[in-house]
C-alpha positions as CSV (number, residue, x, y, z in Angstrom):
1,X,-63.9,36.8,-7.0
2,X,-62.0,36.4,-3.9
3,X,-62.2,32.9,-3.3
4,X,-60.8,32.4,-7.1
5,X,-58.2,35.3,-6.5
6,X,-57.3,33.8,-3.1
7,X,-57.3,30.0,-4.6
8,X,-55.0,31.5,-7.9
9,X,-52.7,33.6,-5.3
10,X,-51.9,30.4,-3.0
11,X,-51.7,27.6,-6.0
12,X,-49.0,30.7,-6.9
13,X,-46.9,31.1,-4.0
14,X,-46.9,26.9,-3.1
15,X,-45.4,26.5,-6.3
16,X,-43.2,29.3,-6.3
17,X,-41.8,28.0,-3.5
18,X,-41.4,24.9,-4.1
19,X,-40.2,25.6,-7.9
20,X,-37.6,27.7,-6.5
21,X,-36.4,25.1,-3.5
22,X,-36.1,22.4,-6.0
23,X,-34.1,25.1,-8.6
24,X,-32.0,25.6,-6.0
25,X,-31.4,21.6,-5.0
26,X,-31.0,21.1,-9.0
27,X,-28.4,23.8,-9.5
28,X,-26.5,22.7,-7.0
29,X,-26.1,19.3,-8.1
30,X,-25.1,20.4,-11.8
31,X,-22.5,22.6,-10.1
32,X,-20.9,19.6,-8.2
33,X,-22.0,17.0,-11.2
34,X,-19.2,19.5,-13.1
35,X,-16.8,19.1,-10.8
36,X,-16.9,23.0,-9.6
37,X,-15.8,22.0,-5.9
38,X,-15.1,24.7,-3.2
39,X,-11.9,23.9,-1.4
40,X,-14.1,22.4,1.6
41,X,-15.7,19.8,-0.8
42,X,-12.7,19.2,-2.6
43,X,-11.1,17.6,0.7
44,X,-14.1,15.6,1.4
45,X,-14.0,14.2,-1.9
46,X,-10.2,13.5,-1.9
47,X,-8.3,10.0,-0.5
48,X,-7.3,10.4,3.1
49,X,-5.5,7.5,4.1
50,X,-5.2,8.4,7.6
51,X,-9.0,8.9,8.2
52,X,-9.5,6.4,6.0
53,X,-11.9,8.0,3.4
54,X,-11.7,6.7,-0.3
55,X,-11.4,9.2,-3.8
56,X,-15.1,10.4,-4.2
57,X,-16.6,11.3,-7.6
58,X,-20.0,12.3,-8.1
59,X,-21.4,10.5,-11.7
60,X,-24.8,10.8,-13.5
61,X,-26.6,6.9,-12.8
62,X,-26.3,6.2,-16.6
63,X,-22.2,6.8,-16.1
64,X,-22.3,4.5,-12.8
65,X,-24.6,2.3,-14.5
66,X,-21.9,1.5,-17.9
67,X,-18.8,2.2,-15.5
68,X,-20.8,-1.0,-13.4
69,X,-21.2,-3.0,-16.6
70,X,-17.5,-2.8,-17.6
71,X,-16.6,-4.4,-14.6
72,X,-18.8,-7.1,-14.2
73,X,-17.3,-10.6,-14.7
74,X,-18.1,-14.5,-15.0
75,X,-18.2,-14.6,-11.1
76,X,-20.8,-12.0,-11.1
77,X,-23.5,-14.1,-12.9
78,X,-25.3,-15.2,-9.8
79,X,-25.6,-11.5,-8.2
80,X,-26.9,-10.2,-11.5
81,X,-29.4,-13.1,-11.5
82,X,-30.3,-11.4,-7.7
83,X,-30.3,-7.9,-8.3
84,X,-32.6,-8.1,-11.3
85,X,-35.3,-10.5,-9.9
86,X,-35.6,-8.0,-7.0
87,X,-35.1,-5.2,-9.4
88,X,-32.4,-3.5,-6.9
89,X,-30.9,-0.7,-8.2
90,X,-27.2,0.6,-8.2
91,X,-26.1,3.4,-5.9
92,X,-22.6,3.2,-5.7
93,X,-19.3,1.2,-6.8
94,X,-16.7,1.1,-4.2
95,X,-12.7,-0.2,-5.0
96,X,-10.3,-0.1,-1.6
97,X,-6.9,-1.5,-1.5
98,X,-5.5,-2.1,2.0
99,X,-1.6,-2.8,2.8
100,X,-1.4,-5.1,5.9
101,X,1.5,-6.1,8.1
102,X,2.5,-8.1,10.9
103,X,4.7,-9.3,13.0
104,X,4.1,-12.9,14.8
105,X,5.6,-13.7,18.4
106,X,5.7,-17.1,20.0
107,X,3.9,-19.8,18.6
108,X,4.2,-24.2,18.8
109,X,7.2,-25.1,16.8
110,X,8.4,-28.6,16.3
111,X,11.5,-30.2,14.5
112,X,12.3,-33.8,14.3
113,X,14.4,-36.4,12.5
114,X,12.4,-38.7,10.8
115,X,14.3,-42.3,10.4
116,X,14.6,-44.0,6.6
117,X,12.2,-46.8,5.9
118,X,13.3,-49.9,6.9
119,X,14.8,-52.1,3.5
120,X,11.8,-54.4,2.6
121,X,13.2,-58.3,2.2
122,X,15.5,-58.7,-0.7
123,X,16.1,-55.0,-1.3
124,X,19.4,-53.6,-1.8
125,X,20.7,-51.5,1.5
126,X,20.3,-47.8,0.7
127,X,23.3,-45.3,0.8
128,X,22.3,-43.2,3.5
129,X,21.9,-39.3,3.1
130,X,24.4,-36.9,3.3
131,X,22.3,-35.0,6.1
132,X,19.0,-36.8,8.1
133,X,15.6,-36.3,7.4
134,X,14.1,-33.3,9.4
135,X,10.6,-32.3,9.0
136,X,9.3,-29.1,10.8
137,X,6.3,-27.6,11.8
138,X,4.9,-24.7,13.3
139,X,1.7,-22.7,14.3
140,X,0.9,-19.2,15.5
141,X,-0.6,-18.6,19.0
142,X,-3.8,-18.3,17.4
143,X,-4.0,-20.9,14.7
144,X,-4.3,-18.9,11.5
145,X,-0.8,-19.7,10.0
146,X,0.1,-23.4,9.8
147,X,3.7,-24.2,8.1
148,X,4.5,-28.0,7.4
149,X,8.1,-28.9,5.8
150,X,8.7,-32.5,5.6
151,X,12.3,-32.4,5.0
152,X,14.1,-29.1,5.7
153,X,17.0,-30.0,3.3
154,X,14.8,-30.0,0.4
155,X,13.1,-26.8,-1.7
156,X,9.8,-26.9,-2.4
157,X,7.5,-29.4,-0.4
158,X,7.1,-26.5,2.5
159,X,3.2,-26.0,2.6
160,X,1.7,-23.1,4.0
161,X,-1.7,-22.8,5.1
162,X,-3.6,-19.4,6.0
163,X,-7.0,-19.2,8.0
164,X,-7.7,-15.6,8.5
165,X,-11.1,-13.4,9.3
166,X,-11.9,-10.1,8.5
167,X,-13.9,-7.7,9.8
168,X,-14.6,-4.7,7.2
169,X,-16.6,-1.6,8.3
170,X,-17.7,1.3,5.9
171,X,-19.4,4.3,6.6
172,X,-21.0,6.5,3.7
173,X,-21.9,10.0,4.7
174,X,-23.7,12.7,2.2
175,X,-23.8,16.5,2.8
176,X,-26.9,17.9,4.6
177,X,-27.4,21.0,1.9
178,X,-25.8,19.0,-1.5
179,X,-25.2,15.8,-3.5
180,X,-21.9,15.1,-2.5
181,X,-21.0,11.9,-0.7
182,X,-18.0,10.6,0.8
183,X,-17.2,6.7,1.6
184,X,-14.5,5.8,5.0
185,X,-13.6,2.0,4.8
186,X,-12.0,0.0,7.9
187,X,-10.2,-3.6,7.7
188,X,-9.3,-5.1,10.9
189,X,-8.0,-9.1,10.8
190,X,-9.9,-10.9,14.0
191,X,-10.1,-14.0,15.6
192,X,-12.8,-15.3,17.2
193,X,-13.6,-14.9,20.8
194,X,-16.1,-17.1,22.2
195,X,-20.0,-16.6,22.5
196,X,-19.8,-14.6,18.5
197,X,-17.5,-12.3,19.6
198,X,-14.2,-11.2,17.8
199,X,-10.9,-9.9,18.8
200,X,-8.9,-7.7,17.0
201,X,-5.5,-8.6,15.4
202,X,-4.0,-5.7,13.7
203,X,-6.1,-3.2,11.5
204,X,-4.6,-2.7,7.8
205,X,-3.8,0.6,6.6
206,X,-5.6,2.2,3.6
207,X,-3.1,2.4,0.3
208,X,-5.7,3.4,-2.6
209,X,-9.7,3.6,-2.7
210,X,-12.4,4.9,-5.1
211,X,-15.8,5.6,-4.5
212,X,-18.3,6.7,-7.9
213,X,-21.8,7.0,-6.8
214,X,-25.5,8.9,-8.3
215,X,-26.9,11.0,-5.8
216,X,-29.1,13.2,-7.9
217,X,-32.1,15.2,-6.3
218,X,-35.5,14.1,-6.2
219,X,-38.1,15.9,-7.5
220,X,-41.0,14.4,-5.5
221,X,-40.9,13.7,-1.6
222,X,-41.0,10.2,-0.3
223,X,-44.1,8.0,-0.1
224,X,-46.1,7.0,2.6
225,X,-47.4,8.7,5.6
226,X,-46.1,11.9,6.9
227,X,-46.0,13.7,10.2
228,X,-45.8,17.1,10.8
229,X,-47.9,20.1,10.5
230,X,-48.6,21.7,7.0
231,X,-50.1,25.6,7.7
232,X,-52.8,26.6,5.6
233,X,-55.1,29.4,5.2
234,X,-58.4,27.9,5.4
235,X,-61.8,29.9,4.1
236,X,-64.6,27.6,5.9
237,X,-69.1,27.4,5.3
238,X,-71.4,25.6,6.8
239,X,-74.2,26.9,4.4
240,X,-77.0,27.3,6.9
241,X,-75.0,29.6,8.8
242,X,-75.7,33.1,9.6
243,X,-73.1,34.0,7.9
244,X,-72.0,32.0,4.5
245,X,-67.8,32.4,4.9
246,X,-65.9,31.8,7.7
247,X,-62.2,32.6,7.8
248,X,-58.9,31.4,9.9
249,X,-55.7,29.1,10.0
250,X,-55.4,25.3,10.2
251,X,-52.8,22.7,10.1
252,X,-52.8,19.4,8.2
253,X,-51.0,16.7,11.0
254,X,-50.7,13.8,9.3
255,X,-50.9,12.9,5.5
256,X,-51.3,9.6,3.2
257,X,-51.0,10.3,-0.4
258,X,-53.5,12.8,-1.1
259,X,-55.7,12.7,1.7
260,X,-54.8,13.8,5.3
261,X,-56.1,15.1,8.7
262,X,-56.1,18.8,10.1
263,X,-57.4,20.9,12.8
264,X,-57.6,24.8,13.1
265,X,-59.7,27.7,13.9
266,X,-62.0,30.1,11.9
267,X,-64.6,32.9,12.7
268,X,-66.6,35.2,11.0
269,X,-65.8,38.0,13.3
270,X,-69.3,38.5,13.5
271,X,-70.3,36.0,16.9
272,X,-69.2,33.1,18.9
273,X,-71.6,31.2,16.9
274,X,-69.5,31.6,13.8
275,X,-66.3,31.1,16.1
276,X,-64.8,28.5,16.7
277,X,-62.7,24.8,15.8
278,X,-62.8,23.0,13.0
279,X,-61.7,19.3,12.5
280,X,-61.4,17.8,8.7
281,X,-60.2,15.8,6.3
282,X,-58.4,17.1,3.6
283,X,-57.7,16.5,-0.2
284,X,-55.2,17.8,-2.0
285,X,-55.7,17.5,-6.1
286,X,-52.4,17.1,-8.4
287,X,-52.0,17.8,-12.1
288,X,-49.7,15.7,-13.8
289,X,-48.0,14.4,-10.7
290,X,-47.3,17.9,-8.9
291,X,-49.8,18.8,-6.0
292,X,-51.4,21.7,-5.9
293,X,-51.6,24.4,-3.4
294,X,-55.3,24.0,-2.8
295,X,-56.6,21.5,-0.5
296,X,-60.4,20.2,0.1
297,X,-61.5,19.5,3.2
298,X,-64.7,18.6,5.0
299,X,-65.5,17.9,8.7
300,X,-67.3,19.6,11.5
301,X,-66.9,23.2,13.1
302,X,-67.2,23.8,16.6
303,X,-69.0,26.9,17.5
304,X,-67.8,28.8,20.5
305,X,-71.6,29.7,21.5
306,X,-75.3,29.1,20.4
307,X,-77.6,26.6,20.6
308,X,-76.4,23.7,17.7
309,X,-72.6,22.4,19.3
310,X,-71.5,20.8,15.9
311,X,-72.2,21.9,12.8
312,X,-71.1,19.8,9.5
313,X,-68.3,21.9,7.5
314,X,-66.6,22.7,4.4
315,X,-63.1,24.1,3.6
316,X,-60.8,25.8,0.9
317,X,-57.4,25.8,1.9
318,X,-54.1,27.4,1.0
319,X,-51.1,25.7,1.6
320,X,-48.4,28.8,2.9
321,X,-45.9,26.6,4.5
């Protein structure tokens, strides 16, 4: 009877605890899913030009997902073609204009007359025109804009050529305690500096910028391996034992999936034989997909006194924190 009362009691409190932890997580994504902003939130989610930071609306991901579909075009094809072979899903749609302006000083410049074409044999002298021929060109100090007029008198044949980079940095930051994220984009103009390295030009200044993303809890922690203890309540036997129960705490270290490692101590109060350290490794059994707060171990205790230094052990633990 106590080792079912003690097994119900801690399956209880585990998933009280976590029930309420992820009621909590869940609430407070409906709230902000609602739009019911405090004043704090409501300035992280709005456009700041100055700091940069775009219009921020939290979305479910089926509204990001049809919002994403209305604005996918013919130039898209190929990056659909990617994103479902590697079956990448959306997180966020960002839309930024920038307003950039600048002034050039300095710069190669060059204006000459260019003489008529000689008259071939036979040809009738032409009348000359009214003005000469002047063509005109001129470069900036760092090569990016290239104008070419053949003939300043005429409207029309100037040709203008732009090579520009540019660098674009964005930073997306989410709340510690909620769902709420926030995107700051940058757009600097650079030329290139030698050995990969690029120089800024002028940095443009943020006119209008949206940022819809999902950021909806999740209801199961990552995959993979953790780190960190887990404290449990462990009730221990090594059967041919004085005493048949053995009670303490442990710690579970390390964990892959359901099966992990943990090390405590336990004693029967009654001698140092029954006291002592206990290595394992542990189990931990799930219905449908949500662990329990049980765990199985089985390893070796190591008595404080007597004659046999390792005896092979068995454990029922309850996760408390």
């Amino acid at each position: 009877m106590l080792v079912v009362g003690s097994a119900v009691g801690g399956a209880y409190a585990y998933h009280h605890y976590r029930d309420a932890d992820w009621e909590r997580r869940y609430d407070e994504y409906q709230r902000q899913l609602q739009g019911k902003l405090t004043e704090s939130e409501k300035q992280m989610q709005a456009l700041n030009t100055e700091l940069g930071t775009a219009r921020a609306q939290l979305v479910t991901q089926a509204t990001l997902d049809q919002k994403y579909e209305s604005l996918l075009t013919a130039r898209d094809a190929d990056f659909e073609k990617f994103r479902r072979e590697h079956a990448l899903a959306l997180k966020s749609i960002s839309d930024s204009v920038f307003k950039l302006q600048q002034r050039e000083h300095g710069g190669t410049e060059t204006a000459r007359e260019v003489p008529p074409p000689p008259a071939q044999p036979g040809e009738q002298p032409t009348t000359p025109p009214a003005h000469p021929v002047i063509s005109y060109d001129f470069t900036d100090p760092e090569g990016r804009v290239q104008l070419k007029d053949p003939n300043i008198w005429v409207q029309g044949d100037e040709d203008l050529q732009l090579t520009q980079r540019f660098r674009v940095e964005g930073t997306v930051l989410q709340q510690t305690n909620g769902s709420l994220m926030t995107e700051r984009v940058q757009l600097q103009e650079v030329v290139a500096d030698g050995a990969g390295k690029y120089r800024e030009l002028a940095a443009a200044s943020l006119v209008d910028a949206n940022f819809t993303y999902a950021n909806a809890p999740e209801d199961a922690p990552p995959a993979g391996m953790k780190w960190g203890p887990s404290l449990m309540a462990t009730m221990g036997s090594s059967f041919t034992s004085e005493s048949l129960l053995r009670f303490g705490a442990s710690a579970r270290v390390v964990k892959l999936g359901p099966v992990g490692l943990a090390g405590g101590l336990s004693s029967n109060f009654q001698s140092l034989e029954g006291s002592g350290g206990d290595a394992f490794v542990t189990y931990t059994p799930s219905i449908r997909g949500r662990e329990l707060g049980l765990v199985l171990g089985g390893g070796v205790h190591l008595p404080l006194g007597g004659t046999q230094r390792v005896r092979p052990n068995l454990t029922l633990s309850f996760v408390v924190y």
